[in-house]
C-alpha positions in Angstrom: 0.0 0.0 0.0 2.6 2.0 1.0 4.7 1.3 -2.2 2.0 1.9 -4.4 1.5 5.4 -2.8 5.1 6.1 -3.4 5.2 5.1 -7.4 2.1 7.4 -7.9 3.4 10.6 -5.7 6.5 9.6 -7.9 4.8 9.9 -10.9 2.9 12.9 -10.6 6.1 15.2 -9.5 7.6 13.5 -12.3 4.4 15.2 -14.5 4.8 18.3 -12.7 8.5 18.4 -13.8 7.9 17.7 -17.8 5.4 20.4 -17.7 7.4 23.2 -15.8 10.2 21.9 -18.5 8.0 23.0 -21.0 6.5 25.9 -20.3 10.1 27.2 -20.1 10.9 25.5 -23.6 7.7 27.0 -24.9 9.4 31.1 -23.3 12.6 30.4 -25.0 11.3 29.8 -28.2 8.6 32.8 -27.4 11.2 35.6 -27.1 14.0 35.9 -29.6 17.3 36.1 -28.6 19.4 39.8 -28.4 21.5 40.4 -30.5 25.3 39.3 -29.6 26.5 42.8 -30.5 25.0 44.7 -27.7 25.7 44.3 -24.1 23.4 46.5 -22.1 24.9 48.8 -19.2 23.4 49.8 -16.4 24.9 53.5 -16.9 23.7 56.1 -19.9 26.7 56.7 -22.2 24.6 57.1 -25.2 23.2 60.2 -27.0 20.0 58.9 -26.2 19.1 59.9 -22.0 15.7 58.1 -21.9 16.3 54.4 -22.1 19.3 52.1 -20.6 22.1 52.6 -23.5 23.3 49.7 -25.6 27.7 50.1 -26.1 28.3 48.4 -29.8 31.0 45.8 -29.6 31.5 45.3 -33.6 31.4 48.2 -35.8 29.5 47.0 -38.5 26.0 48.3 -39.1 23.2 46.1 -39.1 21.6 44.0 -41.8 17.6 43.6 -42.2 16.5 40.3 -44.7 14.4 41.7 -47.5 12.0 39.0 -45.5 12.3 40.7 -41.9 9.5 43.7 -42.2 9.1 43.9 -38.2 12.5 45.8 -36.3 13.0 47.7 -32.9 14.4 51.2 -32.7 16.5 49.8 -30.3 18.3 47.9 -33.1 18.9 51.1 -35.1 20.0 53.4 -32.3 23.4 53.6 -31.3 26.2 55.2 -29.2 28.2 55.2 -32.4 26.9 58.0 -34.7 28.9 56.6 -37.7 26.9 52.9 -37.0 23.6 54.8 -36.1 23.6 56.8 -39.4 24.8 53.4 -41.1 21.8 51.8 -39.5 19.3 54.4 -40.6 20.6 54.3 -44.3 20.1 50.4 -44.3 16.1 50.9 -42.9 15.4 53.0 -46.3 15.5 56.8 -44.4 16.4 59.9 -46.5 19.7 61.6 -46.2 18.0 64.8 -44.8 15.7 63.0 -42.4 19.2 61.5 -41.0 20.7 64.5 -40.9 17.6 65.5 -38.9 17.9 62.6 -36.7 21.4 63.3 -36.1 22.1 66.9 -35.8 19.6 67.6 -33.3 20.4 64.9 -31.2 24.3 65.7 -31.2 22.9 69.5 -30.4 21.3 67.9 -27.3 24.1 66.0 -26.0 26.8 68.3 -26.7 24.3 71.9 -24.8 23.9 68.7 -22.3 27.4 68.3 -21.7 28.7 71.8 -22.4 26.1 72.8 -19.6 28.0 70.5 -17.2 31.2 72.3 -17.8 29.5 75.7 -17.4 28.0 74.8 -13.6 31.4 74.8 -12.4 32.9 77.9 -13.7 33.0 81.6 -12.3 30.6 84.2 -12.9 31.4 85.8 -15.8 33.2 89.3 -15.7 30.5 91.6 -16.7 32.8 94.9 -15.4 35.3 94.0 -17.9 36.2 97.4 -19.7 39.1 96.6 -21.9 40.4 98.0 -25.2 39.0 94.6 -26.7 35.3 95.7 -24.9 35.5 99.0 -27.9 36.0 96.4 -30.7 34.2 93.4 -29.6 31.0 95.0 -27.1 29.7 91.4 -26.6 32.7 89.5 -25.5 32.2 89.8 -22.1 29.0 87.6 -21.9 31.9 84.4 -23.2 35.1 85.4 -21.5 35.2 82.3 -19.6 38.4 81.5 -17.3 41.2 79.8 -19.5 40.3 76.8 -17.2 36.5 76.8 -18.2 37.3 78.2 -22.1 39.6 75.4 -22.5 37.3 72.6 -21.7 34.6 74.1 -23.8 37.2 74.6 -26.8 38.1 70.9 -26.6 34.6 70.1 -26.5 33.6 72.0 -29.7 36.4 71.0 -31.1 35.3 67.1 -30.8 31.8 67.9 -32.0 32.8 70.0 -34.9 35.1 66.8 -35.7 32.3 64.4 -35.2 29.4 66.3 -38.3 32.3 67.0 -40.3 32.7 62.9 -40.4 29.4 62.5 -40.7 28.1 64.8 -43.2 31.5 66.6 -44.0 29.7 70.0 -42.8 30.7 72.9 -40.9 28.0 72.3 -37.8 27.6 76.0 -37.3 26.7 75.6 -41.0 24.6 72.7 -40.7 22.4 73.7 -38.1 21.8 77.2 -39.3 18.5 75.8 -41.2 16.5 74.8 -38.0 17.5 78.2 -36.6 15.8 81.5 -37.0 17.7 84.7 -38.8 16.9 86.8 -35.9 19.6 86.6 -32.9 17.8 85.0 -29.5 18.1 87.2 -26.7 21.8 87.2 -25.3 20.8 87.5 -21.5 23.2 86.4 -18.6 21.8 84.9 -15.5 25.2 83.5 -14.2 23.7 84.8 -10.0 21.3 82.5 -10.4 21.0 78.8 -9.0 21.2 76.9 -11.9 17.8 75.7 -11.3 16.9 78.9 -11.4 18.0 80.1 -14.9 15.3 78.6 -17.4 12.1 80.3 -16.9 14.1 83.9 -16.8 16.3 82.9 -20.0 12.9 82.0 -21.2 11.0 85.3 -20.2 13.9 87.6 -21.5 13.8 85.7 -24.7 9.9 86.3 -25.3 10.2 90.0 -24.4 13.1 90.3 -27.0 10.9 88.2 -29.6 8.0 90.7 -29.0 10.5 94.1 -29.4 11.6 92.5 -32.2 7.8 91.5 -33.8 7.2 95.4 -32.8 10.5 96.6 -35.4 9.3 94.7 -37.7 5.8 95.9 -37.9 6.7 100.0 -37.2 9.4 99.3 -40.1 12.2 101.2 -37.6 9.8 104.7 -37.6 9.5 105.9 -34.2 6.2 106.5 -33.9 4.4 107.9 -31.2 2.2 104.5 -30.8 4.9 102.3 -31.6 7.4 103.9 -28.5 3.4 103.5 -26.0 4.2 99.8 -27.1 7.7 99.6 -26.5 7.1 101.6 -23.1 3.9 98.8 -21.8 6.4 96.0 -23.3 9.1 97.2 -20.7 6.5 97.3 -18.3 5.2 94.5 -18.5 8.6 92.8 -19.0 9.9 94.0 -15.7 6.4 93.6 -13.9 7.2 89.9 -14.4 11.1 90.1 -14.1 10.0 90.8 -10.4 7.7 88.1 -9.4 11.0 85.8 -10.6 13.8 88.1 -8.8 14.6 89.4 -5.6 15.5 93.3 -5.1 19.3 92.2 -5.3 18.9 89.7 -7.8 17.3 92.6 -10.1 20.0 94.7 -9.0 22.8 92.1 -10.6 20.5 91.4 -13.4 20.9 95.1 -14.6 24.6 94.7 -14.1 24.5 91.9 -16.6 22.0 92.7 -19.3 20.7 96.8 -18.9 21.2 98.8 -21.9 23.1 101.4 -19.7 25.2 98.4 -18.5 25.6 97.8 -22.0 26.6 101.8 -22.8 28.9 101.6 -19.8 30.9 98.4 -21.1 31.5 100.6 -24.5 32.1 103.9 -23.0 34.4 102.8 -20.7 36.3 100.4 -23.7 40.2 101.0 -21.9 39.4 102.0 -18.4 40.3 98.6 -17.2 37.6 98.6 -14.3 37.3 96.6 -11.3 34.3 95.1 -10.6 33.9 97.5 -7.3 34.1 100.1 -9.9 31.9 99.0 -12.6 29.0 98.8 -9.9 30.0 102.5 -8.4 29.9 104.1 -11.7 27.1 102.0 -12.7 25.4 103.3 -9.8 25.7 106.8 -10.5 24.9 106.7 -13.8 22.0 104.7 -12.8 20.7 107.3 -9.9 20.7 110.3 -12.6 18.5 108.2 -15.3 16.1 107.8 -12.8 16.0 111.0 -11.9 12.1 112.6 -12.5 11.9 115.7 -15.1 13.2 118.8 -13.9 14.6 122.2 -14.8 18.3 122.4 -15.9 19.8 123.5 -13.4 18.5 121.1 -10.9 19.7 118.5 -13.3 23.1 120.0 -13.5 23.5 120.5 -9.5 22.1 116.8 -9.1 24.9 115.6 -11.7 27.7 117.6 -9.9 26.8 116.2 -6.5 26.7 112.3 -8.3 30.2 113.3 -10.3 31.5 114.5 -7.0 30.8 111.3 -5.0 32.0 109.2 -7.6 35.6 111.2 -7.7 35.5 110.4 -3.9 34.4 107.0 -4.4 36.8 106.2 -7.1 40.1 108.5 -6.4 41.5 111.4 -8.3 43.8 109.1 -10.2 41.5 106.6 -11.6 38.3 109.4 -11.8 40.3 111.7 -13.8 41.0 108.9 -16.1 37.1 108.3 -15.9 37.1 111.3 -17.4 39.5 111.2 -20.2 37.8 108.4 -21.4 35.3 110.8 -22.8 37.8 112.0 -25.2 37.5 109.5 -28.2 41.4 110.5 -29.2 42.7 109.4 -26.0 40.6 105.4 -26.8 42.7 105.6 -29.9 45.8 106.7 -28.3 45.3 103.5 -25.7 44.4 101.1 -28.5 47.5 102.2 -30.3 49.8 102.0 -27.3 48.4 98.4 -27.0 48.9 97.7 -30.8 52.9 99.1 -30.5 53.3 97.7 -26.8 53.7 100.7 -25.5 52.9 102.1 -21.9 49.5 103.7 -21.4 51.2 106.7 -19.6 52.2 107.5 -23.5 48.4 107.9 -24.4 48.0 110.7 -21.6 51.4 112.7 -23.0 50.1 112.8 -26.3 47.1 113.8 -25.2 48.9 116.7 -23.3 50.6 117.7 -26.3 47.1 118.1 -27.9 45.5 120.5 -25.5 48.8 122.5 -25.1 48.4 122.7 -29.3 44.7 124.0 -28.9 45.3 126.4 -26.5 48.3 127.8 -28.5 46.0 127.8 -31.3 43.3 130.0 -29.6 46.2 132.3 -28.5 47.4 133.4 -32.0 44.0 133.3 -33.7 43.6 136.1 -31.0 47.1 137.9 -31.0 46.1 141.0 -32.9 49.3 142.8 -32.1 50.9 140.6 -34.6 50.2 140.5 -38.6 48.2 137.9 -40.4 51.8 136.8 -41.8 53.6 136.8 -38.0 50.7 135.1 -36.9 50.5 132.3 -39.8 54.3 132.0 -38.8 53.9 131.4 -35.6 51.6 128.8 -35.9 53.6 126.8 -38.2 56.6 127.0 -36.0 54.0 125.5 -33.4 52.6 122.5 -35.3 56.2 121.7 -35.9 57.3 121.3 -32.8 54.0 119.7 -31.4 54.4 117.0 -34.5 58.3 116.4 -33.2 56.8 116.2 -29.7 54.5 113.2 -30.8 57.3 111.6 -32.4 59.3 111.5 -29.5 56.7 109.9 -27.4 55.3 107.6 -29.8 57.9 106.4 -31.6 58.1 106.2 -35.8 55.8 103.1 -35.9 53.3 104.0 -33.6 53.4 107.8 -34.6 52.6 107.0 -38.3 49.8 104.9 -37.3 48.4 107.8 -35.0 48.4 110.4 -38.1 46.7 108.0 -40.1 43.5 106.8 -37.3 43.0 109.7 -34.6 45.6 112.7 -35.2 43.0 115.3 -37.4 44.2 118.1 -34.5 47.4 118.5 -36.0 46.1 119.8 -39.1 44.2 122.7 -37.4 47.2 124.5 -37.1 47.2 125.2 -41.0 43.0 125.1 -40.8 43.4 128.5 -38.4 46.2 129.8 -40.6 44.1 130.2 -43.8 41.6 131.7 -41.6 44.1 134.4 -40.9 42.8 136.8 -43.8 44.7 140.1 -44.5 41.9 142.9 -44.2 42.5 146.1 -46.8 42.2 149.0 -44.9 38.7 151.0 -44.7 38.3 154.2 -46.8 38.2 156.9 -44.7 35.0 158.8 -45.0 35.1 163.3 -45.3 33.6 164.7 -42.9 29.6 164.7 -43.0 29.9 168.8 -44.1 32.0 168.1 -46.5 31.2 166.6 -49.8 33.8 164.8 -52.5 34.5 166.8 -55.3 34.6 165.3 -58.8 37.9 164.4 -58.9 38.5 163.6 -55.0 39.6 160.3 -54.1 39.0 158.9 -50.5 41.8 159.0 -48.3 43.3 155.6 -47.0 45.4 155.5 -43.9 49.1 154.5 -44.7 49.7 151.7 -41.5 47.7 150.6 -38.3 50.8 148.1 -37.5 52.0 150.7 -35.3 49.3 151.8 -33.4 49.4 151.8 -29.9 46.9 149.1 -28.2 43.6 150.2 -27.9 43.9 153.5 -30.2 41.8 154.8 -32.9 43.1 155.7 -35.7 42.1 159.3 -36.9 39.3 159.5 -39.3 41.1 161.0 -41.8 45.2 162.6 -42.2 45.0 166.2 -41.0 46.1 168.4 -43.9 
């Protein structure tokens, strides 16, 4: 009884067995077997950030039986763009939907990764006021440490190398189609948490789009309903700047992206500013824009008193080269000083020269004692020697590249000579009793040279 218990518990696991052994024959033959060429990781490395990446082990591409009409994207896509535009040729897709396919996705990976390198660098220096601010204004918003720029040069470097294998384009080029002609807003939100950056980079580029929809519907003409749009625009722009920005976020915001931030970085092209003294002058500028309608001279007392705490602020040294800066000769002078390696102390000694030429200038143009002839003299002998003292600061070189940019003073020396006009002498009218008799000439006075200063001459010879 036992034994016969025994054989048919035997039996029936026996059953059980064959028919677990064949459901799992039955899976096997179910599911098809992946393909030996990919090994999946558990890490992305792929262009593709939404599904666990697949790292190709044999370069060739992969070959579809006219038979097999059914495949996975997963057997196209790859982490190898030269297999994964292989693979997209072999499924029948047109060269400019690859392209498609391709460029945009590099795009994204390389923003991705370029993004990665730009959460660890430093701000941005947005006080920077060299001579290279005059000739390239927007080179601030990219001058990157050499650290930072030298990362991001290697990585353009690799994709620029990886479309020109591809496609053997330029990918500055290639991508130009998807883009629109109009440049994006070129804001810089560096103060903010990372997290933080998207929805202002996004606001700042609408507001631009809509200034620039405005241009191009007033065709450039400043209306007087076009600048009401512009003005509710601005409103309405910094209305919602706010409810994204705190007071001192605004305040570094305006630093970054103002257009009197902007005027700043080009007026002050060769003042070499610290940041401390971007954000002073920036400040007083700043405090007279906003200051309400009033007469002139309320304006012009409230700009002394902001001039006057921005000498205190800044030093007499450094202020009164502020202030040179608003002589566009002395820009050039710096530029060329740069271009010859010269000092920058040369700049201010020609710039010496020039105002001790203008005021010489002024001074003969009003030296009456002296003749038209004496005077034109004169002020050749004085543009020869301030020409020989240019030379001697400047150098050959450097001089002839000065007379041929910024040096149009020096030719007002012959300017006020032509001026200089000899005057004929006024006839000298008979007295009012007195007429001219038929043959009676006027009478001219012989010389005035000698006159002493401040006397008339008679009105006529006495006879």
């Amino acid at each position: 009884m036992n034994a016969g218990r025994l054989v048919a518990w035997l039996t029936a696991l026996n059953l059980v067995l064959l028919a677990v052994v064949g459901w799992l024959w039955y899976r096997q033959q179910a599911t098809p077997m992946p393909d030996p060429r990919y090994v999946p990781l558990t890490k992305t490395v792929t262009n593709t950030v939404r599904r666990t990446a697949f790292k190709v082990l044999t370069p060739g591409p992969i070959t579809l039986p006219p038979a097999q009409l059914a495949w996975r994207w997963g057997d196209v896509e790859s982490v190898d763009y030269l297999v994964y535009q292989s693979n997209l040729r072999t499924i029948g897709c047109p060269e400019e939907t690859i392209q498609d396919i391709l460029l945009t996705d590099i795009a994204r990976l390389y923003r991705e990764r370029r993004a990665e390198i730009l959460k660890l660098a430093p701000p941005v220096p947005f006080w920077q006021t060299d001579l290279r601010s005059a000739r390239q204004p927007e080179r601030w918003r990219t001058a990157y440490d050499p650290a930072t720029q030298k990362l991001l040069d290697e990585l353009k470097g690799e994709r620029d190398h990886l479309v020109s294998e591809l496609f053997h384009l330029d990918f500055e080029q290639a991508l130009a189609r998807y883009q629109d002609r109009g440049d994006a807003a070129r804001v810089v939100v560096d103060f903010l948490p990372f997290e933080r950056r998207v929805p202002v980079l996004e606001l700042a580029e609408r507001h631009a789009a809509e200034l620039a929809k405005l241009d191009e519907q007033s065709h450039g003409l400043m209306l007087p309903e076009v600048e009401a749009r512009r003005r509710k625009l601005e409103k309405e722009f910094g209305e919602e700047l706010d409810r994204h920005l705190t007071p001192e976020e605004q305040r570094e915001y305006e630093l970054r992206n103002s257009p009197l931030a902007d005027d700043l970085r080009r007026e002050l092209a060769g003042f070499n500013a610290t940041e401390t003294e971007f954000r002073k002058i920036h400040a007083a500028r700043q405090a007279l824009e906003r200051l309400e309608p009033a007469d002139t001279q309320t304006r012009q007392q409230a700009q002394a008193e902001a001039w006057r705490e921005l000498a205190l602020s800044l030093g007499p040294e450094r202020f009164a080269e502020h202030q040179r800066l608003k002589d566009q000769d002395y820009k050039t002078l710096l530029q060329i000083a740069e271009q010859h390696s010269l000092t920058r102390a040369t700049a201010g000694q020609v710039l010496e020269i020039k105002k001790v030429a203008e005021a010489e200038i002024a001074r003969l143009e009003a030296l009456s004692k002296l003749s038209v002839r004496q005077r034109q003299q004169a002020l050749g002998q004085a543009e020869a020697a301030s020409r020989q003292a240019v030379l001697a600061v400047l150098g050959e070189q450097a001089y002839q590249t000065y007379l041929q940019n910024a040096a149009g003073w020096l030719s007002q020396f012959e300017a006020a000579a032509e001026n200089l006009i000899e005057m004929p002498p006024m006839p000298v009218s008979p007295p009012f009793w007195r007429n001219l008799g038929p043959h009676e000439e006027p009478v001219f006075p012989t010389d005035y040279s000698n006159l002493p200063p401040g006397a008339i001459p008679p009105a006529f010879p006495a006879r």
